[in-house]
C-alpha positions in Angstrom: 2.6 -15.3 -28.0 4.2 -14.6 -24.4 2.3 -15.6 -21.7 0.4 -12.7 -20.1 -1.0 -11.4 -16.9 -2.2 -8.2 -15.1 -0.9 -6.2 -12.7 -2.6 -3.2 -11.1 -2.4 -0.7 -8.4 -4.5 0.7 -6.0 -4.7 4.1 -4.3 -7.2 5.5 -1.7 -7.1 9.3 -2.3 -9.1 11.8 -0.7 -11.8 14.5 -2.3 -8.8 16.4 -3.8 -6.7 13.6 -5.0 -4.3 12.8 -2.2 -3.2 10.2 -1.5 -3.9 8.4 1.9 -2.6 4.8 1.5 -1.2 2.8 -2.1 1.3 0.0 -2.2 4.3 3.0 -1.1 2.4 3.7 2.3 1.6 0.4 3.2 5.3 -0.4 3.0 6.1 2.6 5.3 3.7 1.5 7.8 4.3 -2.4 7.5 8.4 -1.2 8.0 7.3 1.1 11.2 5.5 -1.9 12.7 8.9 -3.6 12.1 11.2 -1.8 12.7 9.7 0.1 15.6 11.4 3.4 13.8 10.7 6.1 11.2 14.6 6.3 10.5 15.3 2.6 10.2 12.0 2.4 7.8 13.9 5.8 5.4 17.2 3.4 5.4 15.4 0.2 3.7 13.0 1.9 1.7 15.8 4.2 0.3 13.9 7.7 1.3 14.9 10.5 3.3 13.7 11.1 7.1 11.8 13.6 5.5 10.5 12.2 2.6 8.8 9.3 5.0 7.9 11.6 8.0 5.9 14.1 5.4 4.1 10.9 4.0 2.7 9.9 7.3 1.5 13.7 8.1 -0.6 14.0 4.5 -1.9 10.6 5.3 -2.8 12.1 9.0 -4.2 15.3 7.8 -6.1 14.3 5.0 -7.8 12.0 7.5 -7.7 14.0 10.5 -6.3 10.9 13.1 -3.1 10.1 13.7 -1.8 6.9 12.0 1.7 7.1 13.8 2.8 7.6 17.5 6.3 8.2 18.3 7.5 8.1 21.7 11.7 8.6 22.6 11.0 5.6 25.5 8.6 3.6 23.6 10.4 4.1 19.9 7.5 4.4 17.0 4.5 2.8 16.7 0.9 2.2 14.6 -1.9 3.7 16.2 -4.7 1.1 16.5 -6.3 4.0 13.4 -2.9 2.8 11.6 -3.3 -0.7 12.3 -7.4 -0.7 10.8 -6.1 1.2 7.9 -3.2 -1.2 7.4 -5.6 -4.0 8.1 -8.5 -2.7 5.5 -6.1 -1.3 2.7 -4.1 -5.3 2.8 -7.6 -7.1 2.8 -9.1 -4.2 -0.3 -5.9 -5.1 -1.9 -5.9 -9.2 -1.8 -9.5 -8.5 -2.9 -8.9 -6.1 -5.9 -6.1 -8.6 -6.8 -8.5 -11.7 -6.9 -11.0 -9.8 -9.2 -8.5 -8.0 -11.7 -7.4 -12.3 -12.3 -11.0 -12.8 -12.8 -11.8 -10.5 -15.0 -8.6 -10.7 -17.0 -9.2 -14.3 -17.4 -12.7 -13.8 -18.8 -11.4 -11.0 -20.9 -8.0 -12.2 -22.3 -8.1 -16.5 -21.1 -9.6 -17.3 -25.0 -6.7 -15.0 -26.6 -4.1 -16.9 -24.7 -5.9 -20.6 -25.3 -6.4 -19.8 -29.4 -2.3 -18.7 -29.4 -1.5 -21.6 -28.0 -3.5 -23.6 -30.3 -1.2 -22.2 -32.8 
């Protein structure tokens, strides 16, 4: 039997389903705070302008605070909001991660041991 494991995704969503932060929106805002620019962030991740700048406006508008601050001087930027939710969504994630092992474990650790017994 092939060795197996879990792998799961998270996604905060709001009363009507959308999405406010999952793996795709942490990346955008992880490449903003790198790159310092919602253009530079479309090129890596291999999305239009567009398809970036409208992800960061449902993610505002379903939480009514603005995640992102662009400035022409001061290029583009987390809000400290942007940063928390960056900060919380990272840490609920690493967390979520640790139990899913857990619980696999408990749940599929004896199928894997009795194969291998095999």
């Amino acid at each position: 039997m092939a060795s197996l494991r879990i792998k799961s995704r998270q996604w905060i969503v709001d009363d009507d389903d959308h999405i406010i932060i999952g793996e795709g929106r942490k990346e955008i805002f992880e490449h903003i705070r790198e790159t310092g620019s919602i253009n530079q962030t479309a090129k890596v991740m291999r999305m239009s302008y567009k398809g970036v700048w409208g992800k960061i406006k449902a993610t505002e508008k379903s939480l009514n605070m603005k995640i992102v601050d662009t400035d022409r001087k001061r290029g583009t930027r987390l809000t400290k909001e942007g940063e928390k939710l960056l900060e919380k969504y990272s840490k609920l994630k690493k967390a979520c991660v640790k139990l899913d092992n857990k619980v696999f474990e408990e749940i599929f650790g004896q199928m894997q041991e009795d194969s291998e017994k095999k």
